[in-house]
C-alpha positions as CSV (number, residue, x, y, z in Angstrom):
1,X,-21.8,9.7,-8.7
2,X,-21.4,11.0,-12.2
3,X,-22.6,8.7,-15.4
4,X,-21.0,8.4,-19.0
5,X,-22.6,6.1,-21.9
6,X,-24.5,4.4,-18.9
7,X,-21.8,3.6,-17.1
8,X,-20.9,4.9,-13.2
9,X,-18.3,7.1,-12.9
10,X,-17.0,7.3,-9.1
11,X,-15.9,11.4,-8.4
12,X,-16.6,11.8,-4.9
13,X,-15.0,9.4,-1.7
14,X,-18.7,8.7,-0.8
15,X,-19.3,7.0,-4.3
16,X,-16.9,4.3,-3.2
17,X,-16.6,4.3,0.5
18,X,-18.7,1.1,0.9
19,X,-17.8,-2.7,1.6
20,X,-19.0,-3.8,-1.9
21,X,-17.0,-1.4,-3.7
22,X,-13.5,-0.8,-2.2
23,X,-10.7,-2.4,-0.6
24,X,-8.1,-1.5,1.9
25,X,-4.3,-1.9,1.2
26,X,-2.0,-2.0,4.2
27,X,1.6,-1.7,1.7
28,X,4.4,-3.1,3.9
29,X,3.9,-2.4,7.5
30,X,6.7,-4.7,8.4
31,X,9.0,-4.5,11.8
32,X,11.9,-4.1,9.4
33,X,10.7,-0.9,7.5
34,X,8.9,0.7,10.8
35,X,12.7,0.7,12.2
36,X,14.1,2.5,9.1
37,X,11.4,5.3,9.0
38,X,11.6,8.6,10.9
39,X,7.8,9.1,12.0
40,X,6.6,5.2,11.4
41,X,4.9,5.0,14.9
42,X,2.7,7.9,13.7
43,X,2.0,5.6,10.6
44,X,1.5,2.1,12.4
45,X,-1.4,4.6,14.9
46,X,-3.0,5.9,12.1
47,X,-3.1,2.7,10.1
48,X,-4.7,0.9,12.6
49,X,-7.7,3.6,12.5
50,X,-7.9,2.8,8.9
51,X,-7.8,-1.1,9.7
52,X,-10.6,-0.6,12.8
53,X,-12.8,1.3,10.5
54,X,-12.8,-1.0,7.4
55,X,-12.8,-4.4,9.4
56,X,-16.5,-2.4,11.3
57,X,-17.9,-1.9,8.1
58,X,-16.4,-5.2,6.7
59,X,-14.3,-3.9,3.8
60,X,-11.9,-6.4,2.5
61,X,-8.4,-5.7,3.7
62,X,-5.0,-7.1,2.0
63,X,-1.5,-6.4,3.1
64,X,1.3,-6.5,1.4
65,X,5.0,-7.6,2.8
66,X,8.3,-6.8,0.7
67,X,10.3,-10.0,0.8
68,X,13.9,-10.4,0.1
69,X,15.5,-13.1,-2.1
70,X,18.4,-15.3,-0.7
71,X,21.7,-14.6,-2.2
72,X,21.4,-17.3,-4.8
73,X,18.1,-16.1,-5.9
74,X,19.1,-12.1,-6.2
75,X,19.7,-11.3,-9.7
76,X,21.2,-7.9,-11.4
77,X,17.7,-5.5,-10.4
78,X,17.4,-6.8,-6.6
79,X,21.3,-6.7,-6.0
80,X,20.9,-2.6,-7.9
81,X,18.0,-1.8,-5.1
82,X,19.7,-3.2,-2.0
83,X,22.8,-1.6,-3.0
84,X,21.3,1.8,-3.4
85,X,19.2,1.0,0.2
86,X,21.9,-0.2,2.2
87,X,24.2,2.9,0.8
88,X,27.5,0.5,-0.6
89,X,28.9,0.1,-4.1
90,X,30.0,-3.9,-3.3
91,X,27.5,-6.0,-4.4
92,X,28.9,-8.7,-1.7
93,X,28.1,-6.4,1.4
94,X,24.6,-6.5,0.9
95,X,22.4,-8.2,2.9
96,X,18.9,-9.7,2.5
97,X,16.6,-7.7,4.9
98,X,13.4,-9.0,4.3
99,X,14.2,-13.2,4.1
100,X,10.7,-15.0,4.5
101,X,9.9,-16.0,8.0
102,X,12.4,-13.6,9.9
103,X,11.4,-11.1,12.2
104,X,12.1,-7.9,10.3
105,X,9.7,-9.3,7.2
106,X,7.0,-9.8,9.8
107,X,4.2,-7.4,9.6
108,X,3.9,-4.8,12.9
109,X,2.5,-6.4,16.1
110,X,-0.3,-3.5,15.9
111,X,-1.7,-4.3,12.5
112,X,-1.8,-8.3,12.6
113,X,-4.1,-9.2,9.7
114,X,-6.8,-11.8,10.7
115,X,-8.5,-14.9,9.1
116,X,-10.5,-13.5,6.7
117,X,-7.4,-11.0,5.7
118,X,-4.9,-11.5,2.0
119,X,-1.2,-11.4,2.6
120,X,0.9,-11.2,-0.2
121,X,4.4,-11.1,-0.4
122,X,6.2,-9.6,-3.4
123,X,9.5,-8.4,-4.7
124,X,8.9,-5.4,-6.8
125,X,7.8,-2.0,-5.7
126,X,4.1,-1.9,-7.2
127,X,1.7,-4.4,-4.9
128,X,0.3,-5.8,-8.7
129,X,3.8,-6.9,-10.0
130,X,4.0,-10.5,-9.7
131,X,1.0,-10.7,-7.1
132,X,-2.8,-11.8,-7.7
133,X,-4.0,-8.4,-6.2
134,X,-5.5,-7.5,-9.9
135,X,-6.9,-10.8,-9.8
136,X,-8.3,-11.1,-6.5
137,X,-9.8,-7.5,-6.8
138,X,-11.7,-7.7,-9.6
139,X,-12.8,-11.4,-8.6
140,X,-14.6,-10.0,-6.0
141,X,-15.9,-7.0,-7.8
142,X,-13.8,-4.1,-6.4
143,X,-12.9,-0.9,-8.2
144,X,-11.7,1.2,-5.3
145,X,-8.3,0.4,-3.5
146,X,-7.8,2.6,-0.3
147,X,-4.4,2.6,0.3
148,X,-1.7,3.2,3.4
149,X,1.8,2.3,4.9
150,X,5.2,2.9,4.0
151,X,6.6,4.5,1.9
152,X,5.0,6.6,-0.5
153,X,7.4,7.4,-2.6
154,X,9.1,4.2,-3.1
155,X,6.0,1.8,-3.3
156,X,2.6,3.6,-2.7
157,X,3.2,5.9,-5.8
158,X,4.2,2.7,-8.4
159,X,1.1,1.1,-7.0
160,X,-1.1,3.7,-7.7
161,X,-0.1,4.4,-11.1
162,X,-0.2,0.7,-12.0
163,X,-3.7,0.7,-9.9
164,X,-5.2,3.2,-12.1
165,X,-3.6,1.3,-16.1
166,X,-5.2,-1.7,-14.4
167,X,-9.0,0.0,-14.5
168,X,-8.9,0.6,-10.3
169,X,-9.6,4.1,-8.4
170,X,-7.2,4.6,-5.8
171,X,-7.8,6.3,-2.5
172,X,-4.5,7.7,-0.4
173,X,-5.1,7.9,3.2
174,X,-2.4,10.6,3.3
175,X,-2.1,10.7,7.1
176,X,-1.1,7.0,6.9
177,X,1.7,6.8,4.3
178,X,5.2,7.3,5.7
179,X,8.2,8.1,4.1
180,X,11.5,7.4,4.1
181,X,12.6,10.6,2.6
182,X,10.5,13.4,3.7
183,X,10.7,15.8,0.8
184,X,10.5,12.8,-1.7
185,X,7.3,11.6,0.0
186,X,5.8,15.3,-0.3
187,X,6.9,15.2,-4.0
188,X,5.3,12.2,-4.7
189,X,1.6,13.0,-3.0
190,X,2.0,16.2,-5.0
191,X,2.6,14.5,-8.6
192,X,-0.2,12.2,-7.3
193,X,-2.7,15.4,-6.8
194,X,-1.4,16.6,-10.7
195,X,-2.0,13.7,-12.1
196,X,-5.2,13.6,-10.5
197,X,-5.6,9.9,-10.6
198,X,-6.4,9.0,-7.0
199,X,-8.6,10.2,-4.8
200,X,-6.5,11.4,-2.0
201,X,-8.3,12.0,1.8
202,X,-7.1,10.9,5.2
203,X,-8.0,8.4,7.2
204,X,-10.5,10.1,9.5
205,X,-13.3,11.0,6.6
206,X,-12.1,7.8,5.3
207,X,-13.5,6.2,8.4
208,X,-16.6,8.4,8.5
209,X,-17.8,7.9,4.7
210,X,-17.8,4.0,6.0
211,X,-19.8,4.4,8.9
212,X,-22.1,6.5,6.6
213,X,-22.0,3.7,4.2
């Protein structure tokens, strides 16, 4: 741990790897993404490591789902998106993927989140827009925010820049993010390393700095 005008200054995984501290974001493990994602089993596997090693060393965990608006509640942004996603140029083709309560918004069999668990739903890319993550995080005093799922470049990388403007480290677990475009998800964890904004590790020395904790 480094120190400015009195203040901590986290540099090093250890200096946040502990249940008082940091968070763990599961972003959008749901059945209908896993399907669309070359490689998601791989995620959902290492995920769960990430899930196991927080819930032993009783690190808050909060997941987020993607939900899709009925038709009469899509306006000019969401109809833009599922256009682009579902690959067609009429708006009346398009169909709501992620409606509340249906299968494909549910979140994966292999990463049920428990009692003590936040799920929040959301319609933007970042897991702060329109959500009481910022809220709930610094309620409870947490300035780290490890974070996995799918995909990386679509939602992890919006969430970590909007983690970092809202005074939060965050943590990629790069073995657990999928993408849904390969090179776009390599693209993304390298701006990520430029930037230099988030600690990026995987989930392994994730799980060890824990246990360590």
């Amino acid at each position: 741990m480094k120190y400015a005008n009195g203040l901590p200054v986290p540099v090093e995984l250890a200096d946040l790897c502990n249940p008082k501290s940091t968070a763990l974001l599961i972003y959008d493990m749901q059945v209908g993404i896993r399907s669309q994602v070359a490689g998601a089993d791989h995620v959902v596997e290492r995920c769960a490591v990430a899930l196991a090693a927080a819930r032993r060393a009783g690190v808050r965990v909060v997941f987020t789902r993607h939900l899709s608006c009925p038709k009469a509640w899509m306006g000019a942004t969401q109809y833009r998106t599922a256009m682009a996603w579902q690959k067609t140029s009429d708006p009346s083709a398009v169909k709501p993927w992620f409606l509340r309560d249906t299968p494909p918004a549910a979140i994966v069999p292999e990463l049920l989140p428990n009692a003590d668990e936040l799920v929040l739903d959301k319609l933007a890319m970042s897991a702060f827009e329109g959500t009481p993550l910022a809220f709930a995080l610094k309620d409870c005093g947490i300035t780290g925010l490890a974070i996995c799922g799918i995909a990386i470049e679509i939602g992890i990388e919006p969430t970590v820049r909007h983690a970092t403007d809202l005074g939060f480290i965050p943590i990629i677990l790069s073995d657990a993010c999928g993408s849904g475009h390969a090179e776009a998800g390599r693209r993304s964890l390298d701006t990520m390393r430029f930037v230099g904004e988030a600690m990026i590790t995987d989930v392994d020395s994730f799980a060890a700095a824990l246990a360590r904790s």
